[in-house]
Each structure stands twice: as C-alpha cells, then as structure tokens.
C-alpha positions in Angstrom: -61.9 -7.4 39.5 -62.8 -10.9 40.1 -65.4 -12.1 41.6 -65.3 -15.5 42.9 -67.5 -18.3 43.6 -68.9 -18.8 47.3 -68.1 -22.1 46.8 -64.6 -20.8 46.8 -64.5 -17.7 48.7 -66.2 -19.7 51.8 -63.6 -20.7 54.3 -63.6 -24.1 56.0 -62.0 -26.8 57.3 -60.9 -27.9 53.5 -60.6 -24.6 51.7 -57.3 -24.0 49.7 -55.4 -22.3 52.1 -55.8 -24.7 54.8 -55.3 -27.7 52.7 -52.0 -26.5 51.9 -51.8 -26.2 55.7 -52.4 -29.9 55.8 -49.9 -30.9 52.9 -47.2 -29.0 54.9 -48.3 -31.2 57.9 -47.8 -34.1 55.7 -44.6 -33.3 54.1 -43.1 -33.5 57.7 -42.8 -37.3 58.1 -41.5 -37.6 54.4 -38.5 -35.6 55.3 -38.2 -36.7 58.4 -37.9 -39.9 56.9 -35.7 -39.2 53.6 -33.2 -38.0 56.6 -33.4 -41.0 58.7 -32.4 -42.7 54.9 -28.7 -43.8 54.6 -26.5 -41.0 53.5 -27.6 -41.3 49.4 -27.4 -37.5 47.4 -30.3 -38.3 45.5 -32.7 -38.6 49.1 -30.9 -35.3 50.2 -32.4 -33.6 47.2 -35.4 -35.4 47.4 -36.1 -34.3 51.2 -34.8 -30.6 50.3 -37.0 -30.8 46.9 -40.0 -31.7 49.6 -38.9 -29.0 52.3 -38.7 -25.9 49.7 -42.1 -26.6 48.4 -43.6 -27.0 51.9 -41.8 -23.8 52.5 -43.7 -21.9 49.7 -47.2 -23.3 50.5 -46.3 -21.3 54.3 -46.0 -18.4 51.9 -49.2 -19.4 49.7 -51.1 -19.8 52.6 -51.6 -17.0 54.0 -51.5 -15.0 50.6 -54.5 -17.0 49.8 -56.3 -16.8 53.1 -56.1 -12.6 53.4 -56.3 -12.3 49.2 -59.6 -14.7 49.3 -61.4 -14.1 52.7 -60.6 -17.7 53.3 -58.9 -16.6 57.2 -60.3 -19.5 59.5 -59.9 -20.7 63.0 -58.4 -24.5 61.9 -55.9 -22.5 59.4 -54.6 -19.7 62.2 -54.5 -22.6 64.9 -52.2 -25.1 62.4 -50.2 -22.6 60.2 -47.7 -21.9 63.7 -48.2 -25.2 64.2 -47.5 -26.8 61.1 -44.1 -24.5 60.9 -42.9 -25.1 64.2 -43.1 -29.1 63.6 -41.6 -28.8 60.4 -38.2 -27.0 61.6 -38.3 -28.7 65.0 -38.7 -32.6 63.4 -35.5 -31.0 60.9 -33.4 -30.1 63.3 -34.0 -33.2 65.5 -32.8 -35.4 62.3 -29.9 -33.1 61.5 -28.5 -33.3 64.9 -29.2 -37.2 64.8 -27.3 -37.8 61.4 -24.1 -35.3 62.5 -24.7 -32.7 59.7 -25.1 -29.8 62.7 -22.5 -31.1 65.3 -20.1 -29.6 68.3 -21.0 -26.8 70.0 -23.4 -25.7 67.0 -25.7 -28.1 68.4 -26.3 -25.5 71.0 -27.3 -23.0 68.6 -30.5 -26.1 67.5 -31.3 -26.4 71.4 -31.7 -22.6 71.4 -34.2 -22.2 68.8 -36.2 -25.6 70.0 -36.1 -24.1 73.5 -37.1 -20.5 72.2 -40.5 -22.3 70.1 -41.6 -24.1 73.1 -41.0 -21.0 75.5 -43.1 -18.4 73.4 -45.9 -21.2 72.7 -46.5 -21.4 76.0 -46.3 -17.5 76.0 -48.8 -17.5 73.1 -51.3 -19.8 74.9 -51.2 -18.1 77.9 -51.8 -14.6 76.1 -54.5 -16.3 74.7 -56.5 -16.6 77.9 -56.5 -12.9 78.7 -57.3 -12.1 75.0 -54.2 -10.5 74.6 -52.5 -10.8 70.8 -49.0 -10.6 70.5 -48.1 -9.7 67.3 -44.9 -10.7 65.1 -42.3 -8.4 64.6 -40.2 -7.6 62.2 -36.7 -9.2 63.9 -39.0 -12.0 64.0 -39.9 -12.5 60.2 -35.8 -12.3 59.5 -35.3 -14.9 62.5 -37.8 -17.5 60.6 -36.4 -16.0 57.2 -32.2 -17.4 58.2 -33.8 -20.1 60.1 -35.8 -21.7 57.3 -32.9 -20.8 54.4 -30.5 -22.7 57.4 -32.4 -25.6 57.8 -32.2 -25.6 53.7 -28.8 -25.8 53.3 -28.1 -28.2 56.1 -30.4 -30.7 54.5 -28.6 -30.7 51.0 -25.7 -31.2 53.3 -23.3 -33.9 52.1 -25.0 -33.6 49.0 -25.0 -30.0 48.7 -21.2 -29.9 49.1 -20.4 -31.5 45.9 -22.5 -28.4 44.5 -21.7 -25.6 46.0 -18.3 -26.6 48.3 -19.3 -25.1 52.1 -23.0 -25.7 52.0 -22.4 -27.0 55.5 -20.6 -23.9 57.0 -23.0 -21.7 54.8 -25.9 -23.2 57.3 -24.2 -23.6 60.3 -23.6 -19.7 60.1 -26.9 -19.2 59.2 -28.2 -21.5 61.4 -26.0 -18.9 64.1 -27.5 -15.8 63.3 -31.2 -17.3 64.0 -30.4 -18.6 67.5 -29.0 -14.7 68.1 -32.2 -13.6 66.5 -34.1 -16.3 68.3 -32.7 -14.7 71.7 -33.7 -11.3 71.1 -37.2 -12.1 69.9 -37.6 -14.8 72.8 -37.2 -12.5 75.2 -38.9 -9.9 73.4 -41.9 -12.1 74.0 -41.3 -13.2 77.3 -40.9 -9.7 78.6 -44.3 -8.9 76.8 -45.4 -12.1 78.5 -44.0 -11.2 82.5 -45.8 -7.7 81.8 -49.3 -9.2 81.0 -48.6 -11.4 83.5 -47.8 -8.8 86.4 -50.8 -7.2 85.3 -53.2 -9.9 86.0 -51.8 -10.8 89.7 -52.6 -7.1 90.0 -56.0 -6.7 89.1 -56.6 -10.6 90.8 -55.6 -8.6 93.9 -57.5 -5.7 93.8 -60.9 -7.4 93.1 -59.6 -10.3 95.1 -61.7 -10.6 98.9 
C-alpha cells in the first residue's frame, strides 16, 4: 500500500481535491462565454471540450477526497455548489441562444426551480442537523442531466456529426425534469416531515 506524504494527505483549503473544485468554478464563465460567442462550430467544441473535463474533475473530486482523507468543509460546501452553477449558468445560455426552445424550455425552468427548492431544503436541514442523503434516482437525474446539457452544447455543431444531437438532448434533457420531479418532491416531503417535527417539539417545550 502507499503511504503518502502529510503534506499530501492533509486536507485544506488548497488540497487536490478542492482545487479541482475551484477549476470547475472557473471553467463556468469560460463556457458561459464560448456560448454567448456567435454561432462558430469550433467555440461549440471548445465550450463542450471545457464542460466534459469540468465534468470529470466532479468525478475526480470526490474520488480523491474519500481515497486520500482529503474530505474538508470548503470542498463539501463548494462541490454542490460548483455543480449547480455549472448546469444552471448552461441552461440559462442554451435557452438564450435558442438551442432548447418551445415548450422544452419548460423542462430547463423545472430543473432550475427543482436546484433552488431542495437548496433551501438542504440549508434548512442543516440547522436541525439533519442529513439528507442522495439517492439513487438522484445520481441517474444528475447522470441524463449532465450527458443533456452535453449534447445541447455541441448543438449546431454537433449536428453535422452526429445528425439529431439536438433532439438526442432535448429527450434527455426530458427525462431529468421527470427525474427532477420525483427526487424534488422526494426531498421536499423529507423536508415538510422534519419540518412538522420541529413545530412539534417547539410546542411542547414552548411556555
């Protein structure tokens, strides 16, 4: 087995884990802005070349964290964080350039409204101590929502590829609002039950 430095197994505001935290943070306004670009194929790849690798380092991350003892406060705070940003600011810019459109829009509006719902959840939960842990539908909702949000920024570009690259991430796109409905409520039942709980035992110790 290997035994690493303390150097390197000590977790901190710039350990590995967490600076690939930080790139992924950074990678945001370069896409963002590769998609506010005029409609070129080489920036579409360029912005999904950028998204898949900030994609992976979500993956690294934690891998690194739990195979290193690097877990840290900063890195559980920003990893949600960092994610949420990343898919909300893509979304935002797809809508804004046309490449989700119609009624599809809705299904973008869905999974925005669903982030900032169980956030609040989250931070609420947080006050009573209470962890909420991530579920399975939830892992295959962030799975079809990332691999959406993948082909909808090759796009245009993506079409000259692989003909229905569009469709291919409207439909996915579809499938994690569904997913996002189920797990959002998931949470916010979890949430009204916590909730409930708390008026309860406010009243009973209340004067």
């Amino acid at each position: 087995m290997t035994i690493l430095p303390d150097s390197v197994r000590r977790p901190g505001p710039f350990s590995l884990p967490n600076l690939l935290t930080y790139g992924r943070i950074v990678a945001i306004p370069a896409v963002v802005g590769l998609l506010f670009w005029p409609r070129e194929d080489w920036v579409r790849w360029i912005a999904l070349a950028i998204y898949i690798v900030a994609g992976i380092t979500d993956y690294l991350d934690g891998y690194i964290a739990r195979a290193w003892s690097q877990q840290s406060a900063i890195g559980r705070m920003l990893d949600p964080i960092a994610d949420k940003l990343l898919v909300a600011s893509c979304l935002l810019m797809l809508v804004a350039d046309e490449t989700i459109y119609g009624v599809s829009i809705w299904a973008a509006i869905i999974i925005l409204c669903r982030e900032i719902l169980v956030s609040g959840l989250r931070e609420f939960l947080a006050e009573l101590k209470v962890s909420v842990p991530v579920s399975q539908v939830a892992k295959w909702k962030t799975a079809a929502q990332l691999v959406a949000v993948g082909f909808l920024i090759a796009g245009p570009a993506g079409e000259t590829v692989l003909p229905g690259t569009i469709g291919i991430g409207i439909v996915l796109l579809w499938i994690a609002a569904m997913l996002t409905i189920y797990t959002g409520w998931d949470y916010f039942r979890a949430g009204i039950r916590h909730m409930v709980a708390e008026d309860e035992r406010n009243n009973q110790t209340g004067p």
